[in-house]
C-alpha positions in Angstrom: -90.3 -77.7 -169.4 -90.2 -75.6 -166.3 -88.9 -72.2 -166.8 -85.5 -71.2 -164.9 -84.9 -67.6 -164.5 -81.2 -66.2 -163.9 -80.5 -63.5 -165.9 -83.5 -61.7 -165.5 -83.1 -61.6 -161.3 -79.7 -60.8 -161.3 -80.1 -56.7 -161.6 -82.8 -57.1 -158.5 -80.6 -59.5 -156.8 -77.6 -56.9 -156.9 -80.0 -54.0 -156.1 -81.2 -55.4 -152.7 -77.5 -56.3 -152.0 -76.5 -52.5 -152.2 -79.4 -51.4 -150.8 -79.3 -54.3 -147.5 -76.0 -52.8 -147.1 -77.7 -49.7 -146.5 -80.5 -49.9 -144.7 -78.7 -51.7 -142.0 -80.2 -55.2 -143.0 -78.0 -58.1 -143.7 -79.6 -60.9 -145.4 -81.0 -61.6 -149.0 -81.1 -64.9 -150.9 -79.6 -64.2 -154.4 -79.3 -67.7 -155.6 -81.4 -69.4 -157.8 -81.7 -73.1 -157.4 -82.6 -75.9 -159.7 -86.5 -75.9 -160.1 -88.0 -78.8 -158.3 -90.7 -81.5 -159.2 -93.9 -81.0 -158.0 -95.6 -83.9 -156.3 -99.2 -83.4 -157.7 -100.3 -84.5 -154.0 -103.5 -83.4 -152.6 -103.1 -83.3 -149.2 -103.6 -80.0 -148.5 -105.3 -78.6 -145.0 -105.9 -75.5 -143.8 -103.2 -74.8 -140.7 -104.1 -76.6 -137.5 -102.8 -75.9 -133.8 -101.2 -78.9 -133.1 -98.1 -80.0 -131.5 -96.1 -80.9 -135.1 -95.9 -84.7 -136.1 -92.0 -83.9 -137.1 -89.9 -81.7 -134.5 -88.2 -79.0 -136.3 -84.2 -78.8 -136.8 -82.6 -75.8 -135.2 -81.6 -73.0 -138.0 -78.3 -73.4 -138.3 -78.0 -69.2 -138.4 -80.6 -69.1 -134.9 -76.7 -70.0 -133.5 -75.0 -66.7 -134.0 -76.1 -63.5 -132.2 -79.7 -62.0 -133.2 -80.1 -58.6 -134.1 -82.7 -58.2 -131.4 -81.1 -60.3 -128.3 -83.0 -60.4 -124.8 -80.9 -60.3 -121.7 -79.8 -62.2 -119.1 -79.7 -61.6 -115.2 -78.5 -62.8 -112.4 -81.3 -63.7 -109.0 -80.0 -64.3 -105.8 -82.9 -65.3 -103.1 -83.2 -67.1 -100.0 -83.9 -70.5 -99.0 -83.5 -73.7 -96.6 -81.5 -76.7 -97.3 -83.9 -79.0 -99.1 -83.8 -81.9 -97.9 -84.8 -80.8 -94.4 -86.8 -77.9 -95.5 -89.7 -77.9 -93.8 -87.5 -78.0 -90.8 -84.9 -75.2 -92.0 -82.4 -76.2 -90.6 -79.8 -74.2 -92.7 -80.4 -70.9 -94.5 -79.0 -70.9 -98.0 -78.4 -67.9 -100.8 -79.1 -69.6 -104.2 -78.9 -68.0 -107.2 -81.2 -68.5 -110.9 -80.4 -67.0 -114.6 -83.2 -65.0 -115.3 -83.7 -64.3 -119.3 -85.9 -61.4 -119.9 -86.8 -61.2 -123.9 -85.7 -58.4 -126.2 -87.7 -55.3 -125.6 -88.9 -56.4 -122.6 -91.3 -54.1 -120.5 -93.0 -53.9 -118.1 -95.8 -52.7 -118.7 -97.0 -56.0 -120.5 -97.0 -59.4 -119.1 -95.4 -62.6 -120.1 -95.4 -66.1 -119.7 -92.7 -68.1 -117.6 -90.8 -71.3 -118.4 -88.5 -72.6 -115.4 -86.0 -74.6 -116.9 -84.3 -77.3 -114.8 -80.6 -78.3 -115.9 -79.5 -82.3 -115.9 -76.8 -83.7 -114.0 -73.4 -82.3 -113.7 -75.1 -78.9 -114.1 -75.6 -75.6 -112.4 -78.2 -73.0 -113.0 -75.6 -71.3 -115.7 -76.1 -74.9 -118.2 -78.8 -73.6 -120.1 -78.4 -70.0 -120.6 -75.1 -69.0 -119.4 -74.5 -66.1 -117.5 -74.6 -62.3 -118.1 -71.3 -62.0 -119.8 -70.6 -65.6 -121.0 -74.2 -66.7 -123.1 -74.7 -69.7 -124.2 -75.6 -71.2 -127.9 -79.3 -71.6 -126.2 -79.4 -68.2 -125.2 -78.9 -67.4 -129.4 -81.5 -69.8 -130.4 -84.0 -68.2 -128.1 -83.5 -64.4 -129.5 -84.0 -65.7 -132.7 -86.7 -67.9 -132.0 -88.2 -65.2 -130.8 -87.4 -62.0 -133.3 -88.6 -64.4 -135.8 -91.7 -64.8 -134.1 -91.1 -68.7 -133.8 -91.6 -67.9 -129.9 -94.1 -65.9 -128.3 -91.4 -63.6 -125.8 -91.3 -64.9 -122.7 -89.5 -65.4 -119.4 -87.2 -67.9 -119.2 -85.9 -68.9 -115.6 -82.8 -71.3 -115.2 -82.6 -72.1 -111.6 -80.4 -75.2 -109.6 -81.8 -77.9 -107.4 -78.2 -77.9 -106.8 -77.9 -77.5 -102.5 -74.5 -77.5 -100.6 -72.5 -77.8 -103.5 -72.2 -77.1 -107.2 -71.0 -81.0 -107.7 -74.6 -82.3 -106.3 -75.9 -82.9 -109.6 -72.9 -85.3 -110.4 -74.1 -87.3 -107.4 -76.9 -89.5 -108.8 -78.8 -90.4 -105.8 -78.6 -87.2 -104.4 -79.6 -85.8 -107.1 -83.0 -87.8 -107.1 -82.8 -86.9 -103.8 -82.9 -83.1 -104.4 -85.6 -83.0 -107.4 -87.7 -85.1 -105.2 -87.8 -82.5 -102.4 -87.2 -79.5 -105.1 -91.1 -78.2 -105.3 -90.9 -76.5 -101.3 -88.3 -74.3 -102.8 -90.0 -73.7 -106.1 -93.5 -72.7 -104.9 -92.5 -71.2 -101.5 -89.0 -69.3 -102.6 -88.0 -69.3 -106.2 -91.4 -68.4 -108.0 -92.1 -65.4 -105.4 -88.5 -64.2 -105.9 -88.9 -64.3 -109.7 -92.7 -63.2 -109.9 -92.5 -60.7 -107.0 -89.6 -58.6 -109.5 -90.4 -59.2 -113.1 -93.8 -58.9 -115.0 -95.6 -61.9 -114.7 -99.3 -62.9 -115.3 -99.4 -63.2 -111.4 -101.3 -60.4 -109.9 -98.7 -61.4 -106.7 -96.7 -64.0 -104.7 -99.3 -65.9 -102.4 -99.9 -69.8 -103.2 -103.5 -68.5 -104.2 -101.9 -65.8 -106.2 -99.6 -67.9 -107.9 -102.2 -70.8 -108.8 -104.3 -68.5 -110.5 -102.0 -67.7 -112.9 -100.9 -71.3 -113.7 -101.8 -71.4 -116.9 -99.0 -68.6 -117.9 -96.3 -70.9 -116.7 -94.3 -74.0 -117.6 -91.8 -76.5 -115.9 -89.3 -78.1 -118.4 -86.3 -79.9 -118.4 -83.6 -82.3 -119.7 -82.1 -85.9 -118.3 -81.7 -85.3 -114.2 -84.2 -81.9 -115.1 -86.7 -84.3 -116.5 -86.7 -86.3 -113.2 -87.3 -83.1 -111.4 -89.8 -81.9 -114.2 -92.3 -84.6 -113.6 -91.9 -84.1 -109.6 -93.0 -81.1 -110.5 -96.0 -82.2 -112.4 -96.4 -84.4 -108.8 -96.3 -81.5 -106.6 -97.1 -78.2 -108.2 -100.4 -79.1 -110.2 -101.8 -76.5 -109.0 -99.0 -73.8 -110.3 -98.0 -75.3 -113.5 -100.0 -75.8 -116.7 -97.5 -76.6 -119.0 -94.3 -79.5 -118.9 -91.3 -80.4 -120.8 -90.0 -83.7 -119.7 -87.3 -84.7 -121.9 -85.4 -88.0 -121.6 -85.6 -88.3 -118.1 -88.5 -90.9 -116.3 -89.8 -91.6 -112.5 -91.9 -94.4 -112.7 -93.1 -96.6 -115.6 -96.4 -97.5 -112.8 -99.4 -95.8 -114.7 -101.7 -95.9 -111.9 -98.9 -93.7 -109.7 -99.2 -91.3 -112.4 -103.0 -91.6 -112.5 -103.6 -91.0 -108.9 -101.4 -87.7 -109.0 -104.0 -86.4 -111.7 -107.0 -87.7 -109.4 -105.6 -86.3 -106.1 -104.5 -83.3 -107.7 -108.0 -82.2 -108.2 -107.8 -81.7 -111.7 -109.8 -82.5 -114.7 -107.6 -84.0 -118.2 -108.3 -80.4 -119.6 -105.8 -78.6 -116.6 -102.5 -79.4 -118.3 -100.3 -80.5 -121.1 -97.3 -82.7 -121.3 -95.0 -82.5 -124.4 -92.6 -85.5 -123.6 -89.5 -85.9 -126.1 -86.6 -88.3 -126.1 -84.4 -89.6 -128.9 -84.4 -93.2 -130.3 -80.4 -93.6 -129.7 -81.0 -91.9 -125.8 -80.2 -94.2 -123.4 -82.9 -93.2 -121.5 -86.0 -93.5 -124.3 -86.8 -97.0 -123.1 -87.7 -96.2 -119.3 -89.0 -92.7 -120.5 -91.1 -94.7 -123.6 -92.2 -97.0 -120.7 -93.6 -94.2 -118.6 -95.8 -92.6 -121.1 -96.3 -95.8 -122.9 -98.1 -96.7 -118.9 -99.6 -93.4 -118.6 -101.5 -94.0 -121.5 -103.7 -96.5 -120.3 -105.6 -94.2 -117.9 -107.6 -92.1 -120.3 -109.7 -90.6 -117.4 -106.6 -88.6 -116.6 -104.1 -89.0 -119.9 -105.7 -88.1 -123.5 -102.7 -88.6 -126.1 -103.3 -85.8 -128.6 -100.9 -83.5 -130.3 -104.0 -80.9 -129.9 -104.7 -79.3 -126.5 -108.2 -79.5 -127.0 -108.7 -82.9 -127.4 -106.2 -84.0 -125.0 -102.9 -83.3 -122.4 -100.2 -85.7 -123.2 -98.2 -85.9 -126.6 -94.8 -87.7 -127.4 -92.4 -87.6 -129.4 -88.9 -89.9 -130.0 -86.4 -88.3 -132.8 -84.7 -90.7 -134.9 -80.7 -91.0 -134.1 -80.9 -88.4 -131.5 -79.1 -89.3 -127.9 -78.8 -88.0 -124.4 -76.7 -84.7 -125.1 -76.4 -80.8 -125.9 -77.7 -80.7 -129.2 -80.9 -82.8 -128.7 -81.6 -81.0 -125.4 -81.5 -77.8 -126.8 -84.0 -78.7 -130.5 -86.2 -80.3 -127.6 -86.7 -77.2 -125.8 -86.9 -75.1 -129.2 -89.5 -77.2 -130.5 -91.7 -77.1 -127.1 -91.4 -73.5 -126.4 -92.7 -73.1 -130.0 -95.9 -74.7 -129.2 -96.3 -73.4 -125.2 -99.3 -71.1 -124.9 -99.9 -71.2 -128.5 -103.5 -72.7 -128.3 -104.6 -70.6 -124.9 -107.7 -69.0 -124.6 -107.0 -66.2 -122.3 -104.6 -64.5 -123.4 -106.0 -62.4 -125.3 -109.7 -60.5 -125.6 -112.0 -61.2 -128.5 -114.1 -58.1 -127.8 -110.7 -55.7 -127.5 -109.6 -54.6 -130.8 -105.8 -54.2 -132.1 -104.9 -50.8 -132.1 -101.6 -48.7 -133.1 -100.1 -49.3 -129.9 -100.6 -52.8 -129.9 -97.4 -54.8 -129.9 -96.2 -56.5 -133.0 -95.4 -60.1 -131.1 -99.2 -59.9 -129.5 -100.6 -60.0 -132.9 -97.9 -62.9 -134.2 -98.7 -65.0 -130.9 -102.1 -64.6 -130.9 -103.6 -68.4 -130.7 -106.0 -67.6 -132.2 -104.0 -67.3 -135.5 -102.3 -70.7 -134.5 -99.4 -71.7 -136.1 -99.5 -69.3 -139.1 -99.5 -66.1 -137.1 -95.5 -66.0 -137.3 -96.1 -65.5 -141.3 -97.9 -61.6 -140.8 -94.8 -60.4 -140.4 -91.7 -61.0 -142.3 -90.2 -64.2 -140.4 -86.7 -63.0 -140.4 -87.2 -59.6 -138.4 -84.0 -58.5 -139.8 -86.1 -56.9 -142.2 -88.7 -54.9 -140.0 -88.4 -52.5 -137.6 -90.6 -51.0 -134.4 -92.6 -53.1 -131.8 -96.1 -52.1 -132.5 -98.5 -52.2 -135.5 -98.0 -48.0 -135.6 -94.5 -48.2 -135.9 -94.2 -50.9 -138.0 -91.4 -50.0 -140.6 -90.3 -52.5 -143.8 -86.7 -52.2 -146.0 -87.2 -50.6 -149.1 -90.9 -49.8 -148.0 -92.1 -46.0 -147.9 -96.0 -44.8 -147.0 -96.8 -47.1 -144.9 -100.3 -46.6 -143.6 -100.6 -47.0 -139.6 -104.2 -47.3 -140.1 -104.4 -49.7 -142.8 -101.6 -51.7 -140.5 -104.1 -51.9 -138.2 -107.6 -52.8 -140.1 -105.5 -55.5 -141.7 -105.1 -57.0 -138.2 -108.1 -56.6 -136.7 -109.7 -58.0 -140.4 -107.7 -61.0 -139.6 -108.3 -61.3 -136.3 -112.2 -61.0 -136.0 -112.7 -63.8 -139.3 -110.7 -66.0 -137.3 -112.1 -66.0 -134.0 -115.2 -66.5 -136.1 -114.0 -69.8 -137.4 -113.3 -68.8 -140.4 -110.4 -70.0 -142.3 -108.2 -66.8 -143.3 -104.7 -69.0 -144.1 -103.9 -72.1 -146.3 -101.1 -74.5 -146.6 -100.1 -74.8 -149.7 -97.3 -77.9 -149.9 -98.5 -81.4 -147.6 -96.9 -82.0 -144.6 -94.0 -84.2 -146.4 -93.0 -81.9 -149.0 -92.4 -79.5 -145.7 -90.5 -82.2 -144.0 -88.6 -83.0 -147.2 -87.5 -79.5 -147.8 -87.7 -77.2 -144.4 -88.1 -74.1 -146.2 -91.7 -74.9 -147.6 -93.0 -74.6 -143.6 -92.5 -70.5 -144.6 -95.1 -71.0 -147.8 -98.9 -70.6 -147.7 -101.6 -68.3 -148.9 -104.0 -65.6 -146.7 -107.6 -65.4 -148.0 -109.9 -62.5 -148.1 -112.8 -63.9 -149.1 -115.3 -62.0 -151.1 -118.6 -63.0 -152.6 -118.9 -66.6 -153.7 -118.9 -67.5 -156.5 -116.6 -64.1 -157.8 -113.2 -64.0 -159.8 -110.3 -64.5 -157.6 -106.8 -62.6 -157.5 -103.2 -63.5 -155.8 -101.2 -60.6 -154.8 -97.8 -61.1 -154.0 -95.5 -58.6 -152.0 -92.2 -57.6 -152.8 -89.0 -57.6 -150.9 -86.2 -57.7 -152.8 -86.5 -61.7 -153.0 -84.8 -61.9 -149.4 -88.1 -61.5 -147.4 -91.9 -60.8 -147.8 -93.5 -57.5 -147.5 -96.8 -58.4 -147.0 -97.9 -56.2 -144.7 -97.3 -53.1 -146.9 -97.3 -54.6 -150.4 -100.2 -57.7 -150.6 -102.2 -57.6 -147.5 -103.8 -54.3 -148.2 -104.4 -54.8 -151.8 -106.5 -58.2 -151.3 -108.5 -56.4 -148.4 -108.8 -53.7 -150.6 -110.5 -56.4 -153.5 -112.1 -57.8 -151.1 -114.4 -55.0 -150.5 -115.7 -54.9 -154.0 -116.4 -58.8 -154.0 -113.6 -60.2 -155.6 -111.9 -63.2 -153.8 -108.2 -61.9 -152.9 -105.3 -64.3 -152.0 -102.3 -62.9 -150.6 -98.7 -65.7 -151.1 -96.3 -65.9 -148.5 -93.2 -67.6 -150.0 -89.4 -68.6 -149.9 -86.9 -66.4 -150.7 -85.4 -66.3 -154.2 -86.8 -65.5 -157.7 -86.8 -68.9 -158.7 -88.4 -70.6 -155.3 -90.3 -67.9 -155.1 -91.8 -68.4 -159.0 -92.5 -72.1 -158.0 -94.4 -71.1 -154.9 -96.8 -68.8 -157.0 -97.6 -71.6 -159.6 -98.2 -74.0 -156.5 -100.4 -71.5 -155.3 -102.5 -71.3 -158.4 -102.7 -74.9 -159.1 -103.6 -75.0 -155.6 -106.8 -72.0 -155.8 -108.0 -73.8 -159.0 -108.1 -77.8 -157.3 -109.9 -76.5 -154.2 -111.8 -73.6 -156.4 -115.1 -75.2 -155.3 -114.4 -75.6 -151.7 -113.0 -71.8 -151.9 -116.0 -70.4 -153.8 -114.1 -69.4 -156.3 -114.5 -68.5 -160.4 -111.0 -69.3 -161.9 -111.9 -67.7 -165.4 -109.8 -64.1 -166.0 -108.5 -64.5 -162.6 -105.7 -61.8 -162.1 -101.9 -62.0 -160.5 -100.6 -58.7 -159.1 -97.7 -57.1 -157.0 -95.2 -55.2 -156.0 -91.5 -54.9 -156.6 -90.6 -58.5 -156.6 -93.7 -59.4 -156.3 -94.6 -57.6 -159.4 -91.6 -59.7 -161.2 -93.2 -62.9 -159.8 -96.9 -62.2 -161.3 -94.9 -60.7 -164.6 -93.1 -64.1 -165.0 -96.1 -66.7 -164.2 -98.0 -64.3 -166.9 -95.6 -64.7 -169.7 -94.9 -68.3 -169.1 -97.7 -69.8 -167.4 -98.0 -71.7 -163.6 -96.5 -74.9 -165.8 -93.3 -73.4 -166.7 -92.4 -73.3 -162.6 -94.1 -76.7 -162.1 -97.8 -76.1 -161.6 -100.6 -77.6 -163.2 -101.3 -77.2 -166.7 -103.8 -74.0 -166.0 -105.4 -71.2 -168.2 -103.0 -67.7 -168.3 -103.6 -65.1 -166.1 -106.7 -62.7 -167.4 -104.6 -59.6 -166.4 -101.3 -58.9 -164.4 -101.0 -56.4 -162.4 -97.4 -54.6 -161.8 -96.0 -52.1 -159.4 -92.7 -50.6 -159.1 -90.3 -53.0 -160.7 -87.3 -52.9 -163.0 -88.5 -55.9 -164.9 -88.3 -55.8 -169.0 -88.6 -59.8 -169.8 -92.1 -60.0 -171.9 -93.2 -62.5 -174.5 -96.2 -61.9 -177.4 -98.0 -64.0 -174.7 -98.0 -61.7 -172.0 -101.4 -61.3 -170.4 -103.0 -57.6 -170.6 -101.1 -55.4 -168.2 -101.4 -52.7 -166.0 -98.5 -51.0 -164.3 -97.6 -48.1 -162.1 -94.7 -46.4 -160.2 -93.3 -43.4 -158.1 -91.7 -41.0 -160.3 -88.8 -40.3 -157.7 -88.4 -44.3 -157.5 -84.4 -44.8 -157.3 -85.0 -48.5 -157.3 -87.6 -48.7 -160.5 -86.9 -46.6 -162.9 -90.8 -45.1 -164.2 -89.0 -45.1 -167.8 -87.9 -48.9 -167.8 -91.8 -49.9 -166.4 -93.3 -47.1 -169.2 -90.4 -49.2 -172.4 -92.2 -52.7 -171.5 -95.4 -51.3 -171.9 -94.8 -49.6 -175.1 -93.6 -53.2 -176.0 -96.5 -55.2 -174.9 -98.8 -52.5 -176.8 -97.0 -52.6 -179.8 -97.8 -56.5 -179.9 -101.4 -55.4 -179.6 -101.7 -56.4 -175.8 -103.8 -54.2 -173.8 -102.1 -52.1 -171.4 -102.1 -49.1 -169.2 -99.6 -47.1 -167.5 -99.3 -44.5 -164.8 -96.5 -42.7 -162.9 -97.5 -41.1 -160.1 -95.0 -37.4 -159.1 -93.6 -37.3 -155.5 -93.7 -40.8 -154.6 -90.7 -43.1 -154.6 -90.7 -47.0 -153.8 -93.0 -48.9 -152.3 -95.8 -46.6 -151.7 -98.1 -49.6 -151.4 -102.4 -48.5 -151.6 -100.5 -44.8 -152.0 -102.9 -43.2 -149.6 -103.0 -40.0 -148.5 -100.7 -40.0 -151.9 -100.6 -38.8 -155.6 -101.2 -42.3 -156.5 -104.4 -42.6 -154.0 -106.9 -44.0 -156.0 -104.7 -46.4 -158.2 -106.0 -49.8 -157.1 -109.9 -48.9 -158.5 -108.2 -47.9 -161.9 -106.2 -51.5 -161.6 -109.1 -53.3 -161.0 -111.4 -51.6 -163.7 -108.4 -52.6 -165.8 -108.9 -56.2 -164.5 -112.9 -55.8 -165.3 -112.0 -54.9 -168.8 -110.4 -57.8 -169.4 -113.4 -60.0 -168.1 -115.9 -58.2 -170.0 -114.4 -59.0 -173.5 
């Protein structure tokens, strides 16, 4: 029977309520759904950077304004009517909508993405204006603050000439995107590269080349059209396109021969074509990369940029409007740049002053990197690794912010794998919230007891930066294979995420080099509640595997007094001025536990208050080598 808590969590639940109120944050998750059934699948892989099999639903909350929202401007630049450019035969000021992401400086650079609007459009479409956004302009932010989106550039411009109404003219308008790349290349990009902080070092066709692969050309229906003119005329500027329901030719070999004249190898670009299977335009658009396919010298279908440039994808009951536009462009802006190479320097360490969204958007932590920091950003403040600040967090440790990266960042540029999946790709697609779920490893000496530590945050996000990370680097050192669990908000999702997690380390405990006897749960907060809870009751009472208890739990700052004659040995500590955990409630349990003859120790540390994490510098420095000769007790009897 899998064990449901309520009554336990609601104290916690109510606590990080009052306290979100505040700190200024606004979102916890105090329900407590029905357990669900666990699928006993095996399918598990380590993350991959690939383009995903499933496109990803907008959050329905990445609507509404994000705490941290990037602004818009307005570009007004010169050019010649297009049609008879080359001549210029008539001057024209046009105007683009520039979006510049939150914090933006410039001092750092950032990619570009020109987005092209369909017909009956204008430059304002997409975005909207400075003082009217639109509902794109909200998915974007969040996108972004949750580290879904690397910040970027976004420009919206208009192939739009005489008139606003061009677009609605449909042989005009193929008209215009056919002639559209003079102004791009030889007005629009200097205009926009030449004023904002771009990869290009400045706004010659040589200059602007050499920084193609920083930029992308996208767009929807009538944008489409002018998206794969682009790819016709601007090879050399452009690594990265977004056609999306929108075709020019269903003739292969055209397409082939742009590749082969371009001068370009397969391994130049990347396609990420999308249409919808109720879209009037998916059978001309299937037709064209259907065609394209056929000449592999030039078109490799992969969803993985190393193995190939073109990759498709057709969402079921989605048509030609808004809504499948906008998840289109979500879903393709979340894989741009992801799997570049040079970006950033493998022999440049992180440092305090390195920006938090570098380190989430490196590709070389592909698609888990969003999952360092807490994924709703609601819940962390400042934009580098030394200012990094988390709700109901004190004493965090620049430093150990910082080794914690560069840790992660050096085993994985050295192929090592540092993150695992822990649900198959179609219990994600099933239930959404599972694509937030998975487990960091740092690995110790093969063969050596393993440990999962699991971070607090108040059930509504996860701390792991503070209150798990430095605890299994910290094991790590002295040999013992640490596992740090990212999971879903809520006691109860967050219960069945730990049990998957064990069930997980113990079926792959061979490939992982792992010992599963006496292995150890610990955390912080509600964290500490979680490893308390899979103690008492075991990984099968939250729909694990039938699996040996926990050899020891270890417990920081938390309010929890649940226990059972089963309970695991226990060590716990806590701050002394703690106004969330009381040191009194933590020391009660422990009497209780040793009263039932389970071995236990207890510390309270003066000075400190919650979530002091490793407590260095700290009177609780020290703490985690008591914890785990605690642990070592317990494996020695």
């Amino acid at each position: 029977m899998m064990k449901k808590i309520i009554a336990a969590s609601v104290s916690l639940v109510l606590l990080a309520s009052v306290l979100n109120s505040c700190s200024g944050a606004n979102k916890t998750d105090s329900s407590v759904s029905e357990p669900e059934s666990k699928s006993g699948s095996s399918e598990y892989a380590a993350a991959e950077t690939v383009f995903p099999e499933e496109l990803k639903t907008i959050p329905e909350e990445y609507f509404k304004e994000a705490g941290q929202q990037g602004t818009l401007e307005e570009l007004y630049y010169d050019t010649y009517e297009s049609m008879t450019y080359e001549q210029k035969s008539q001057k024209l000021e046009k105007r683009a909508i520039v979006y510049l992401p939150y914090g933006y400086d410039e001092e750092q650079k950032y990619n570009v993405f020109y987005y092209m609007h369909g017909g009956w459009s204008n430059e304002t479409t997409t975005l909207g204006t400075p003082g009217s956004p639109s509902a794109m302009k909200n998915v974007i932010d969040n996108a972004i603050s949750s580290g879904e989106i690397e910040p970027l550039i976004i420009v919206c411009p208009t192939y739009n000439n005489l008139s606003a109404s061009d677009s609605s003219d449909y042989s005009l308008a193929l008209r215009l995107t056919q002639n559209y790349h003079n102004e791009l290349i030889n007005d629009l990009i200097p205009a926009v590269e030449g004023k904002y902080s771009t990869y290009a070092e400045g706004t010659t066709p040589e200059e602007i080349a050499a920084s193609r692969s920083h930029r992308g050309f996208g767009g929807f229906s009538m944008g489409s059209v002018a998206t794969w003119r682009m790819f016709e005329y601007c090879l050399d500027y452009f690594r990265y396109f977004m056609p999306m329901s929108g075709s020019i030719t269903t003739d292969g070999e055209y397409m082939d021969n742009i590749v082969k004249n371009s001068g370009h190898d397969w391994d130049d670009f990347f396609i990420v074509a999308i249409t919808g299977t109720d879209d009037f335009a998916a059978s001309s658009f299937e037709r064209q990369i259907e065609s394209m396919k056929n000449y592999t010298d030039s078109f490799r279908y992969s969803d993985s940029e190393k193995d190939g440039n073109l990759t498709y994808r057709i969402k079921d009951g989605y048509s030609h409007d808004g809504t499948a536009s906008m998840e289109y462009t979500y879903n393709g802006l979340m894989w741009f740049w992801k799997n570049s190479q040079t970006d950033y320097s493998e022999s440049e360490p992180y440092t305090a002053d390195t920006k938090i969204s570098e380190v989430v958007n490196n590709p070389v932590f592909q698609d888990y990197g969003r999952l360092i920091f807490p994924t709703d950003a609601g819940y962390y403040s400042g934009d580098t690794l030394g200012e990094l600040g988390l709700t109901w967090y004190s004493n965090i440790n620049p430093d150990k912010t910082v080794e914690i990266a560069n840790y992660m960042k050096s085993h994985a540029e050295a192929g090592e794998t540092i993150f695992y999946d822990i649900y198959t790709e179609d219990e994600k697609a099933a239930d959404p919230d599972k694509e937030n779920t998975g487990l960091f490893f740092f690995k110790g000496n093969p063969g050596e007891k393993f440990a999962v530590c699991n971070a607090g945050g108040g059930f509504a996000y996860v701390g792991a930066m503070q209150d798990s990370f430095p605890h299994a680097l910290e094991l790590s050192k002295k040999g013992y294979n640490a596992f740090a669990l990212i999971y879903r908000p809520g006691s109860q999702t967050a219960c069945e995420d730990l049990a998957r997690a064990i069930s997980f380390i113990f079926e792959h405990a061979k490939e992982l080099e792992v010992d599963t006897d006496c292995y150890s749960l610990w955390g912080g907060s509600a964290g500490a509640r979680m490893a308390a809870w899979l103690g008492s009751y075991g990984a099968e009472e939250f729909g694990g595997d039938s699996l040996p208890r926990a050899g020891a739990v270890i417990m920081q700052y938390t309010g929890h007094r649940e226990y059972t004659e089963n309970d695991p040995p226990t060590y716990a500590c806590v701050g002394e001025n703690d106004g969330i955990a009381s040191w009194r409630t933590m020391e009660n349990r422990i009497n209780n536990l040793k009263a039932l003859g389970i071995d236990t120790e207890f510390h309270k540390y003066p000075g400190l208050g919650h979530g002091f994490g490793l407590g260095t510098g700290t009177s609780a420095e020290g703490w985690i080598d008591d914890a785990a000769a605690f642990w070592e007790r317990q494996m020695n009897k």
